[in-house]
C-alpha positions as CSV (number, residue, x, y, z in Angstrom):
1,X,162.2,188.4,-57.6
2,X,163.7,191.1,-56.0
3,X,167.6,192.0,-55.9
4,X,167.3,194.0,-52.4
5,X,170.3,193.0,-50.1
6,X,169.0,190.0,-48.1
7,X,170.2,192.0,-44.8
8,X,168.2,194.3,-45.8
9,X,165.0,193.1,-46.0
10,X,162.4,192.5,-42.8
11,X,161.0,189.3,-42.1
12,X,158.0,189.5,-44.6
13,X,159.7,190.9,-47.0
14,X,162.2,187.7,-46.8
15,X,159.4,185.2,-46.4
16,X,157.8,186.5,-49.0
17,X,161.2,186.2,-51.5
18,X,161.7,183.0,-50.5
19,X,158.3,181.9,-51.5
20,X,159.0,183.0,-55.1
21,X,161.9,181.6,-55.1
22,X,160.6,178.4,-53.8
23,X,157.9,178.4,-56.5
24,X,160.3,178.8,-59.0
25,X,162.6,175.8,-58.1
26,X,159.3,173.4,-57.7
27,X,157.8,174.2,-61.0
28,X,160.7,172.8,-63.0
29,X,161.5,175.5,-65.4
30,X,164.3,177.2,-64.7
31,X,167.2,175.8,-66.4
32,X,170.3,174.8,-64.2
33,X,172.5,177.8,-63.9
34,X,169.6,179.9,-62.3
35,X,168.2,177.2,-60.5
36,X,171.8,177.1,-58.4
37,X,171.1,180.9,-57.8
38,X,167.9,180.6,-56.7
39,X,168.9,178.0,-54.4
40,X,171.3,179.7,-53.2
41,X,169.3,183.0,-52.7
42,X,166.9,180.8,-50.7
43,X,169.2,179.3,-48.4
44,X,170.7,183.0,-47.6
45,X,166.3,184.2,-47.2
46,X,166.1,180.9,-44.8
47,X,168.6,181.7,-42.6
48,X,168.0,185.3,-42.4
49,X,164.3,184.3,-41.7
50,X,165.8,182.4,-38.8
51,X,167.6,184.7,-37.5
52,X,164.9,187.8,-37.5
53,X,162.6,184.6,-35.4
54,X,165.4,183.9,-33.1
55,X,165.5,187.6,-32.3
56,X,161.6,187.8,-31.8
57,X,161.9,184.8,-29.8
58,X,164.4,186.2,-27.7
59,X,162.2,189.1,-26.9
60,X,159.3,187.8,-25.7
61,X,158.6,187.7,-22.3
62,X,156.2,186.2,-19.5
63,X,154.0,188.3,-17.4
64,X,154.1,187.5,-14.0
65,X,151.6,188.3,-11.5
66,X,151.2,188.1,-7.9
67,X,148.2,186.7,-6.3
68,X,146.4,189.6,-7.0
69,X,146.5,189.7,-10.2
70,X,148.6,192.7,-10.5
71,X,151.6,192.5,-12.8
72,X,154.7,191.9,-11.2
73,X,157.3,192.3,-14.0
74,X,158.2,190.2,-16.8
75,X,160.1,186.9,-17.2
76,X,162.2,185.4,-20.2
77,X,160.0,182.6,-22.0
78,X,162.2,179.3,-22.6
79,X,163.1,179.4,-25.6
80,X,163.9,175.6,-27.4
């Protein structure tokens, strides 16, 4: 698992750490003390992971068109 700051990491890179540590907690063999770290480390990789999508989301845009089909300029996306 790797030690990089969370806040430093891009979204793969945090999706792919929270895998592991995932994988870890489900397989049963961590004992206790690590397993609250790993938990913990995963909770700070989800929300980071939300973040980073919220930020994607918040980007993406609609392209209108008129009735030619020439672009007309872009349009926020609804975002729920």
């Amino acid at each position: 698992m790797s030690d990089k700051p969370v806040s430093d990491m891009s979204f793969e890179e945090a999706m792919g750490t929270l895998e592991t540590v995932v994988g870890q907690l489900e397989s049963g063999s961590v004992p206790l003390e690590e397993s609250i770290a790993l938990y913990e480390r995963g909770a700070e990789l989800k929300a980071h992971c939300e973040a980073k999508l919220k930020s994607a989301e918040e980007k993406v845009a609609k392209i209108t068109t008129d009735g030619n089909g020439n672009a007309t300029g872009t349009e926020p996306v609804e975002v729920s």
